[in-house]
DSSP file (Angstrom, degrees, kcal/mol; ACC not computed):
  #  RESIDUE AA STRUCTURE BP1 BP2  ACC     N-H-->O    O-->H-N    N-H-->O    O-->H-N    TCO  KAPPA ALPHA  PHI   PSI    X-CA   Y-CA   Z-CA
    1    1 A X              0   0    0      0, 0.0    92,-2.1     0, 0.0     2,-0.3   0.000 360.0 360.0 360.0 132.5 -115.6  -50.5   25.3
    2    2 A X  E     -AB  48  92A   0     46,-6.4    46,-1.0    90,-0.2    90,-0.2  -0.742 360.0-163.2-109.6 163.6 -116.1  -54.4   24.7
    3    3 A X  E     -AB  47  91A   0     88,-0.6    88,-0.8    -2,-0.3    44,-0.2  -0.758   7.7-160.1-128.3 131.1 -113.3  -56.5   26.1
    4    4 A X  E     - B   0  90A   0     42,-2.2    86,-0.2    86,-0.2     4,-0.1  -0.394   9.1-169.8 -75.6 163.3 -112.8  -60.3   24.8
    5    5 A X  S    S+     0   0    0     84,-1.7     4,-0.3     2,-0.1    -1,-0.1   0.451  70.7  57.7-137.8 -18.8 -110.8  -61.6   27.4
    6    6 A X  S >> S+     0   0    0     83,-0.7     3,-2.2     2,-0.1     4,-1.4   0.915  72.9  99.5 -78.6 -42.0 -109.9  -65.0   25.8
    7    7 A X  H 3> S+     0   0    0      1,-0.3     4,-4.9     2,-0.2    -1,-0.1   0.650  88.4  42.9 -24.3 -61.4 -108.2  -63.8   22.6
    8    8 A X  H 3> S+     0   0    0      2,-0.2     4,-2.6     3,-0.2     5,-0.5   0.868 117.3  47.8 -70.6 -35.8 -104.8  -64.2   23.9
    9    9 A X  H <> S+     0   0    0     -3,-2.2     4,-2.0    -4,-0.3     5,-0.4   0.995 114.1  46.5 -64.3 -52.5 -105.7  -68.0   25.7
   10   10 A X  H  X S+     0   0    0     -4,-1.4     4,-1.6     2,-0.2    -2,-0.2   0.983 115.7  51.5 -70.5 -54.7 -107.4  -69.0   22.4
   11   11 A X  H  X S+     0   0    0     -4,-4.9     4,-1.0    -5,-0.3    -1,-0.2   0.963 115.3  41.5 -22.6 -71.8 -103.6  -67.4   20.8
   12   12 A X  H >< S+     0   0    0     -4,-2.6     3,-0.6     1,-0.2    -2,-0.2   0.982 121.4  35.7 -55.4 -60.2 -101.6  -69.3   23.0
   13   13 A X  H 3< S+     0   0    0     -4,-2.0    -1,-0.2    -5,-0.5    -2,-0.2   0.520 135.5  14.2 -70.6  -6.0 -103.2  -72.6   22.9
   14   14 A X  H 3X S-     0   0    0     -4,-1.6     4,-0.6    -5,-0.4    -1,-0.2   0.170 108.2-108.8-157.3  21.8 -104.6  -73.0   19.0
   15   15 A X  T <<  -     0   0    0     -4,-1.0     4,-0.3    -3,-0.6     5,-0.1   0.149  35.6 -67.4  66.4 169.8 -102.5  -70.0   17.1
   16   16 A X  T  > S+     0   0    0      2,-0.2     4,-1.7     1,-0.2    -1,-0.1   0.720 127.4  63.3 -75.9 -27.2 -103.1  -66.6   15.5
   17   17 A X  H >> S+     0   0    0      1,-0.3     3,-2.6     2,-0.2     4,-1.2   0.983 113.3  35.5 -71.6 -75.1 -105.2  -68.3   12.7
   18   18 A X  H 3< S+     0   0    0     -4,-0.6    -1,-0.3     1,-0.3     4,-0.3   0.464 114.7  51.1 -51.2  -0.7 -107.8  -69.4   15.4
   19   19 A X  H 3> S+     0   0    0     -4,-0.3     4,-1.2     2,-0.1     3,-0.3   0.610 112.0  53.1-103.9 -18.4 -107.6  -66.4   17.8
   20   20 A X  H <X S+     0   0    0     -3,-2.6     4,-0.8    -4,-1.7    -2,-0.2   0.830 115.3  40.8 -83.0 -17.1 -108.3  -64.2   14.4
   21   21 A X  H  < S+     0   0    0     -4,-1.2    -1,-0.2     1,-0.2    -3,-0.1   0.551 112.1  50.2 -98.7  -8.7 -111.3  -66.3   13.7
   22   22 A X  H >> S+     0   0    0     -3,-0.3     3,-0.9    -4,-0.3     4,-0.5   0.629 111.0  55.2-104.5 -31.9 -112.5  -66.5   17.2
   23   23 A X  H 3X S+     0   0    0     -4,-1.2     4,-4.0     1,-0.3     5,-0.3   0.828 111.8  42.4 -57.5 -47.5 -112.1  -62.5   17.1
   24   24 A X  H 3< S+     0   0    0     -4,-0.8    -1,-0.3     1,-0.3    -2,-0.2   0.278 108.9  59.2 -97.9   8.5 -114.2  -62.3   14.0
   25   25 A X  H <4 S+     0   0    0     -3,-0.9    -1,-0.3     3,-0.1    -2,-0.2   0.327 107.4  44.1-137.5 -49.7 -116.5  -64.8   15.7
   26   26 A X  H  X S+     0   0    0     -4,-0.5     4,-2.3     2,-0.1    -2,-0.2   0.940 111.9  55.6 -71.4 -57.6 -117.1  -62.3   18.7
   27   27 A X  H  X S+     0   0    0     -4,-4.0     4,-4.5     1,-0.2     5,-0.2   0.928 110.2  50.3 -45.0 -48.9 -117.5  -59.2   15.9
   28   28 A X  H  > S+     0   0    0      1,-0.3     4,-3.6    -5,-0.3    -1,-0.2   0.948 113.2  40.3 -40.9 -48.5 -120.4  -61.3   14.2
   29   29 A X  H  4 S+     0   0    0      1,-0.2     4,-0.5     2,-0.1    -1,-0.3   0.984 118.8  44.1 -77.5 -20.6 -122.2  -62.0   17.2
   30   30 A X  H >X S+     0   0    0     -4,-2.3     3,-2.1     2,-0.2     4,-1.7   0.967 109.7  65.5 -82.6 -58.8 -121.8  -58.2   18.9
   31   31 A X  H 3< S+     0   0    0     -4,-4.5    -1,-0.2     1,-0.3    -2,-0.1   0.887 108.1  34.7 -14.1 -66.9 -122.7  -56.9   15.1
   32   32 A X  T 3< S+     0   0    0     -4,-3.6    -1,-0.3     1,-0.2    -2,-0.2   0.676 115.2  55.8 -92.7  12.6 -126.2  -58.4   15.3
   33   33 A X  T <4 S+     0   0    0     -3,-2.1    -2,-0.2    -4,-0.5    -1,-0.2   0.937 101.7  80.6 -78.6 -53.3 -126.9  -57.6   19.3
   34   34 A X  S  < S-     0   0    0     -4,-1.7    18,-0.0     1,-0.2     4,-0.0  -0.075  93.3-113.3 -90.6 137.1 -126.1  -54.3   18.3
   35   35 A X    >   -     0   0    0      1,-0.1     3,-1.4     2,-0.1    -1,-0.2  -0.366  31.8-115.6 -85.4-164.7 -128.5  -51.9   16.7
   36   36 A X  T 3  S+     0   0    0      1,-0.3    -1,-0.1    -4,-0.1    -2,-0.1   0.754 111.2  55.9 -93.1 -14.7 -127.6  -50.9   13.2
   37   37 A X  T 3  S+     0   0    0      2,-0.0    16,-0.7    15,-0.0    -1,-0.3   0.403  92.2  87.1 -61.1  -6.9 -127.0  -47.5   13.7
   38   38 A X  B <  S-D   52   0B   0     -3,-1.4     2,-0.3    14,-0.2    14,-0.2  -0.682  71.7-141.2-103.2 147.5 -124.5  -48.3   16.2
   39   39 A X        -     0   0    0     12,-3.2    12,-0.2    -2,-0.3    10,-0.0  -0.899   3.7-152.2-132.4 120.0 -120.6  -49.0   15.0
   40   40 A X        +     0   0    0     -2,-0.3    10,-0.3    10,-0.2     2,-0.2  -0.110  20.3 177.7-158.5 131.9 -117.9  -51.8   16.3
   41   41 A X  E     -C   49   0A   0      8,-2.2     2,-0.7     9,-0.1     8,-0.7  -0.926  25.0-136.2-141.5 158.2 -114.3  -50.5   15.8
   42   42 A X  E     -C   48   0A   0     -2,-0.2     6,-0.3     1,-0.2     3,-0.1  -0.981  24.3-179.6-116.7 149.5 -111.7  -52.8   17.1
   43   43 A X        +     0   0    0      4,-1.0    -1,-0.2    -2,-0.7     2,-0.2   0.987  63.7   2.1-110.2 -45.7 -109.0  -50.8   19.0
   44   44 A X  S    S-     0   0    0      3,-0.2     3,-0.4     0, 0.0    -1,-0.3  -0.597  93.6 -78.3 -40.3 158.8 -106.6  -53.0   20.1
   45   45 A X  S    S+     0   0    0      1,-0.3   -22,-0.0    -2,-0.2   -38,-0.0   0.734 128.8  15.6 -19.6 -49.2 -106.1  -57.2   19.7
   46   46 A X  S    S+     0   0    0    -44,-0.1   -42,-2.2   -42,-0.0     2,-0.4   0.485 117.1  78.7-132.0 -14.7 -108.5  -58.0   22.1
   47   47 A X  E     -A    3   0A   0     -3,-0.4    -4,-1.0   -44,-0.2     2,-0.3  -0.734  49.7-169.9-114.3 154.8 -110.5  -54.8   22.7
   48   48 A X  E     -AC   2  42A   0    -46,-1.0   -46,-6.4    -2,-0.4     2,-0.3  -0.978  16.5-143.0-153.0 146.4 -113.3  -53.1   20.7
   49   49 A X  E     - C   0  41A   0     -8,-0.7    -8,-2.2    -2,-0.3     2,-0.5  -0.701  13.3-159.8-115.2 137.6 -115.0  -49.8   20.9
   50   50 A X        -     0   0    0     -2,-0.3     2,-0.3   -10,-0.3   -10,-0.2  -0.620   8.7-159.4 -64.9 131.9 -119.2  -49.7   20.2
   51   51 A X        -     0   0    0     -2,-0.5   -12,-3.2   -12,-0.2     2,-0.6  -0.927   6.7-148.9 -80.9 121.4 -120.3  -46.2   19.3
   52   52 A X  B     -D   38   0B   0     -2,-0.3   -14,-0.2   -14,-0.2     4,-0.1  -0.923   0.2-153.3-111.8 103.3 -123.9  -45.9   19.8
   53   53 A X        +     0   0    0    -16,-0.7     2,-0.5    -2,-0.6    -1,-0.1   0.253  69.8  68.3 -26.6 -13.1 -125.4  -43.2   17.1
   54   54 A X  S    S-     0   0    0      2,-0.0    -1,-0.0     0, 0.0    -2,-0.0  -0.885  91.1 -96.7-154.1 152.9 -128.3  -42.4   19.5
   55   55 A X        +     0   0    0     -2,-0.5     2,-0.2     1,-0.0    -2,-0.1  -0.307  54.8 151.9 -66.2 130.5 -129.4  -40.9   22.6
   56   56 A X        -     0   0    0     -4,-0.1     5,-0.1     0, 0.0    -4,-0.1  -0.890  46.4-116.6-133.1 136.4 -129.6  -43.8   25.1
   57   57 A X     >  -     0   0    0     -2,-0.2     4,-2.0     1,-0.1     5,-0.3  -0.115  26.8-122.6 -13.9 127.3 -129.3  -43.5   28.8
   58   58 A X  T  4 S+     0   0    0      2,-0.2    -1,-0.1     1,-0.2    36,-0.1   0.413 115.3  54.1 -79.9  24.0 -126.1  -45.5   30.3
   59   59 A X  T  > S+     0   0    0      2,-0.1     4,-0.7     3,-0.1    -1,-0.2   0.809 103.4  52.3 -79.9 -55.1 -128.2  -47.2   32.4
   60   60 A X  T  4 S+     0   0    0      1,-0.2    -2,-0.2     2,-0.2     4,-0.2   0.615 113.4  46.8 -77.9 -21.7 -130.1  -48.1   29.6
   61   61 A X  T  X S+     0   0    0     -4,-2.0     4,-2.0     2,-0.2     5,-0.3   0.632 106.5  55.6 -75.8 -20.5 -126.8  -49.5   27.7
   62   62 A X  H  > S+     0   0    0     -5,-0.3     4,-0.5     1,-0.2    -2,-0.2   0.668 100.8  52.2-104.6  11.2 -125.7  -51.0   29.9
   63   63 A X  H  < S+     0   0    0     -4,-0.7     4,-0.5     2,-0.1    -1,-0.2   0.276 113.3  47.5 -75.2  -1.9 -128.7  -53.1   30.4
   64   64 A X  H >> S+     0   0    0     -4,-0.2     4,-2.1    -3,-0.2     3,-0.7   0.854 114.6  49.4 -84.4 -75.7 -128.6  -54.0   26.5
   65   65 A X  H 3< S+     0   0    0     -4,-2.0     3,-0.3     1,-0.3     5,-0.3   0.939 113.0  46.6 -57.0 -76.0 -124.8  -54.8   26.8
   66   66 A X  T 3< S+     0   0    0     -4,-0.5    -1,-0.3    -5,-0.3    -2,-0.1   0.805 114.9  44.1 -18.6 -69.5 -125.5  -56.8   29.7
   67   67 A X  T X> S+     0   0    0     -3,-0.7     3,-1.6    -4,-0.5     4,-1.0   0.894 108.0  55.6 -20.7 -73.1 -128.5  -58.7   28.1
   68   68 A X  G >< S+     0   0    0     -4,-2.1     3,-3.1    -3,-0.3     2,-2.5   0.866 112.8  45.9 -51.7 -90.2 -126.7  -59.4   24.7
   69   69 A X  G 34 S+     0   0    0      1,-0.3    -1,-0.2    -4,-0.3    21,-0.2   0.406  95.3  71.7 -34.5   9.8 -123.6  -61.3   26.8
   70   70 A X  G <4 S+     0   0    0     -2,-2.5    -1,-0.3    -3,-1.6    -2,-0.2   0.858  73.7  80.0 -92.3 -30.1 -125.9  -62.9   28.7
   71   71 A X  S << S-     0   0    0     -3,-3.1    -2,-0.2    -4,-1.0    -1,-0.1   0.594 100.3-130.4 -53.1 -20.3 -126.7  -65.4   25.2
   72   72 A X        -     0   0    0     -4,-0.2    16,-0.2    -3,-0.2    -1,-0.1   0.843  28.9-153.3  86.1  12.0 -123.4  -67.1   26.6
   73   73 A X        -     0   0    0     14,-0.1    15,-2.7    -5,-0.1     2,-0.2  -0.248  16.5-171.2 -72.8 128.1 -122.1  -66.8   22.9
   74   74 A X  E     -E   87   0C   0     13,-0.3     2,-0.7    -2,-0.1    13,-0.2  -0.532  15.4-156.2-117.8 149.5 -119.1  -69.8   21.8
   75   75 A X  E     -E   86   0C   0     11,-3.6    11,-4.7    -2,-0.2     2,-0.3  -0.916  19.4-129.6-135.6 139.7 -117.0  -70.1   18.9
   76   76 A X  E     -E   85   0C   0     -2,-0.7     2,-0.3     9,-0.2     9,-0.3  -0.763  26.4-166.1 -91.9 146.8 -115.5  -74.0   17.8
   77   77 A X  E     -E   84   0C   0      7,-2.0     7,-0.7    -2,-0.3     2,-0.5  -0.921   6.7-147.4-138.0 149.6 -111.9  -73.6   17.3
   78   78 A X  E     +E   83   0C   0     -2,-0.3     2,-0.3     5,-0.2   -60,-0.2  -0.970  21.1 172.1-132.7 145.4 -110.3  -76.5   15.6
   79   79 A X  E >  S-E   82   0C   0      3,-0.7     3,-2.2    -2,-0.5     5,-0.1  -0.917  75.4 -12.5-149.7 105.5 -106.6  -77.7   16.3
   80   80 A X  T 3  S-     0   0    0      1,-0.3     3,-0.1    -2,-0.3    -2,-0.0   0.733 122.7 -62.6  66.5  34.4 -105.3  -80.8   14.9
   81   81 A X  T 3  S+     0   0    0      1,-0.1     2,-0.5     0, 0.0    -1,-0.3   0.394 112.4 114.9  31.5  29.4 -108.6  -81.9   13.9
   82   82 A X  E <   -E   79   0C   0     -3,-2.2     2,-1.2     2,-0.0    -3,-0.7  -0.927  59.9-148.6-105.1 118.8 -109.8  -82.0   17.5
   83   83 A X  E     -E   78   0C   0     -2,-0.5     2,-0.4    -5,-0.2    -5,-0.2  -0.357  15.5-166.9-107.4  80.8 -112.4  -79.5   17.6
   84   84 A X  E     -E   77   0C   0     -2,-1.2    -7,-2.0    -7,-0.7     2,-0.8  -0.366  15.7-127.5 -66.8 125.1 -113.1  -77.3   20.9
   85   85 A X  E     -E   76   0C   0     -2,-0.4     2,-0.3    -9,-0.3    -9,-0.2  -0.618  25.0-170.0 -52.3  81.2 -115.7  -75.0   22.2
   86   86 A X  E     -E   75   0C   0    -11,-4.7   -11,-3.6    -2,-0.8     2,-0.3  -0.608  17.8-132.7-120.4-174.4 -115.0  -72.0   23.3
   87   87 A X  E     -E   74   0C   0     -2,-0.3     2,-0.8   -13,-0.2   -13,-0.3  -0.799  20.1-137.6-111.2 137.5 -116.8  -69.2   25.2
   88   88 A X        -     0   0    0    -15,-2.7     2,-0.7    -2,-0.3   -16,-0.0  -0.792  33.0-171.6 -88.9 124.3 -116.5  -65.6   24.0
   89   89 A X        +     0   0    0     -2,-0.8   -84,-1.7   -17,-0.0   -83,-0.7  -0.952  10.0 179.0-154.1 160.1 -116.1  -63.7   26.8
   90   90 A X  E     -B    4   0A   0     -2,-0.7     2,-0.3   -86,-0.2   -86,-0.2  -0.966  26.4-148.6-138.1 130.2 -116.0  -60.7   27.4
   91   91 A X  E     -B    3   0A   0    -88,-0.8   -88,-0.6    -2,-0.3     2,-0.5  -0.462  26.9-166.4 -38.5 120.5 -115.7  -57.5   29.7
   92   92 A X  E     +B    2   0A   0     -2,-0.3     2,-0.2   -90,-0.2   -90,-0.2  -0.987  12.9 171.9-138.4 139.5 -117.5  -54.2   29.1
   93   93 A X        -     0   0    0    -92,-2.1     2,-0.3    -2,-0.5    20,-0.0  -0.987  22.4-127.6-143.8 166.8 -117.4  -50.8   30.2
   94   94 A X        +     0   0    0     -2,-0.2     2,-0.0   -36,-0.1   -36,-0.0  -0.555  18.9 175.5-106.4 178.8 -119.0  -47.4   29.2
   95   95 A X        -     0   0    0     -2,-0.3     4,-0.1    18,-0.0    14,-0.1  -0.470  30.6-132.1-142.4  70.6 -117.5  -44.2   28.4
   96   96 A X        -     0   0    0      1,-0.2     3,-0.5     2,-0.1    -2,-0.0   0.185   3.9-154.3 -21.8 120.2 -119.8  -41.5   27.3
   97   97 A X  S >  S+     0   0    0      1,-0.1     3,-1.0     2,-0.1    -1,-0.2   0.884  89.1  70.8 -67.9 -40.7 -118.2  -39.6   23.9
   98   98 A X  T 3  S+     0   0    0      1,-0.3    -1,-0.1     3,-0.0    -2,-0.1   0.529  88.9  59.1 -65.8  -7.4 -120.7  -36.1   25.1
   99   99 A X  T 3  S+     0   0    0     -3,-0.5     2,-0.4    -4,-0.1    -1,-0.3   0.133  94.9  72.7-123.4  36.9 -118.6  -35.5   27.9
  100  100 A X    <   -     0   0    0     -3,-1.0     3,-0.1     1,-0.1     4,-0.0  -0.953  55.5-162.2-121.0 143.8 -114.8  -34.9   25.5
  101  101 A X  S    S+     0   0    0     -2,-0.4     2,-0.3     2,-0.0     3,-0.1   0.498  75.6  35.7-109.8 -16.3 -114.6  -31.7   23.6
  102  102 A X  S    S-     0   0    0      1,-0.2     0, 0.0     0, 0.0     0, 0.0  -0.836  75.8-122.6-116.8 177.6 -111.6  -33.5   21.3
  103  103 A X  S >> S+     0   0    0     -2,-0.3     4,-2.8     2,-0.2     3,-2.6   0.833 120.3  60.0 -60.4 -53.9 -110.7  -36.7   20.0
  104  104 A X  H 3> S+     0   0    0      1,-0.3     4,-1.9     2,-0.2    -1,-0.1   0.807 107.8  51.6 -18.9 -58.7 -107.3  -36.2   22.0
  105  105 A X  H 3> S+     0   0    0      2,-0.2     4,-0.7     1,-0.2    -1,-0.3   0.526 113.3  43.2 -48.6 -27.2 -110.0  -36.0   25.2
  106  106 A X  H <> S+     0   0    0     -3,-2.6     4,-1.6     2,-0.2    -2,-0.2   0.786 111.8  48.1-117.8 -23.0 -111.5  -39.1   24.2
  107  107 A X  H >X S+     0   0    0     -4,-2.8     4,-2.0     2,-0.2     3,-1.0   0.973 112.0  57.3 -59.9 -78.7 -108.2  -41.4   23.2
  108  108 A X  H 3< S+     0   0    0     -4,-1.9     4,-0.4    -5,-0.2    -2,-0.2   0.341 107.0  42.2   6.6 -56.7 -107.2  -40.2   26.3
  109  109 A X  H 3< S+     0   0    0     -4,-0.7     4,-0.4     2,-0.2    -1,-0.2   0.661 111.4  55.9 -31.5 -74.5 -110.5  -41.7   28.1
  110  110 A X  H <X S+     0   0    0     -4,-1.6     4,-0.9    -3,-1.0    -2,-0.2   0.763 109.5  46.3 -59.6 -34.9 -110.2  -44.7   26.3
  111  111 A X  H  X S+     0   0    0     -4,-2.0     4,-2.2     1,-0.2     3,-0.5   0.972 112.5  46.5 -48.8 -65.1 -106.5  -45.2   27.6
  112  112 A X  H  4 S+     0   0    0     -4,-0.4    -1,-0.2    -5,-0.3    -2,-0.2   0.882 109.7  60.4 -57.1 -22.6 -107.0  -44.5   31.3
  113  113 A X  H  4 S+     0   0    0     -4,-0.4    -1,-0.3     1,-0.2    -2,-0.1   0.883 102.0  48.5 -75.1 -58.3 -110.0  -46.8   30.8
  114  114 A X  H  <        0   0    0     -4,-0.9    -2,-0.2    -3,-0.5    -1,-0.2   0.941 360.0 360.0 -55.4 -36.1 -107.8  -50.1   29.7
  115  115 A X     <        0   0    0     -4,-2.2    -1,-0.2     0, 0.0    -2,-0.1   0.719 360.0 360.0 -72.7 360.0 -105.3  -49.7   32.7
């Protein structure tokens, strides 16, 4: 569970057009960190779900998560032709899928996870 933590600052301060583009800006860059078996879902505005297709340790994901967000990655957001830098950043935590026996279990998970 990725969370971008700007969306709504980038909202307020430069509009929906730039916080959707800054969004899609973030997907891009977690897309190619990610390997390709693995799939980026967004569940809410500002949050996105990773599903990793393959056994890895969470140690061992969360040293790749960790890693990837360290690259610092920035997206230029442009407002009134003055054009600003801004840092995607973001928040992560894991949740293992193997230890829910439904989807219900695992919505569920993801909630209690967000609060």
């Amino acid at each position: 569970m990725i969370k971008l933590t700007m969306v709504h600052t980038v909202e307020e301060r430069y509009g929906e057009k730039a916080a959707a583009e800054y969004l899609m800006s973030a997907v891009q860059f977690l897309v190619k960190g990610l390997h390709p078996d693995d799939l980026l879902f967004q569940w809410s505005r500002d949050v996105l779900i990773a599903v990793l297709r393959r056994q890895v340790s969470s140690s061992a994901v969360r040293m790749e998560v960790t890693r990837l967000l360290m690259d610092s990655p920035q997206h230029l957001v442009e407002k009134a032709g003055q054009k600003t830098m801004v840092a995607i950043s973001t928040t992560f935590d894991l949740l293992p899928v193997a230890q829910f026996s439904t989807l219900e279990e695992m919505m569920t998970g993801f909630k209690a996870k967000l609060i």
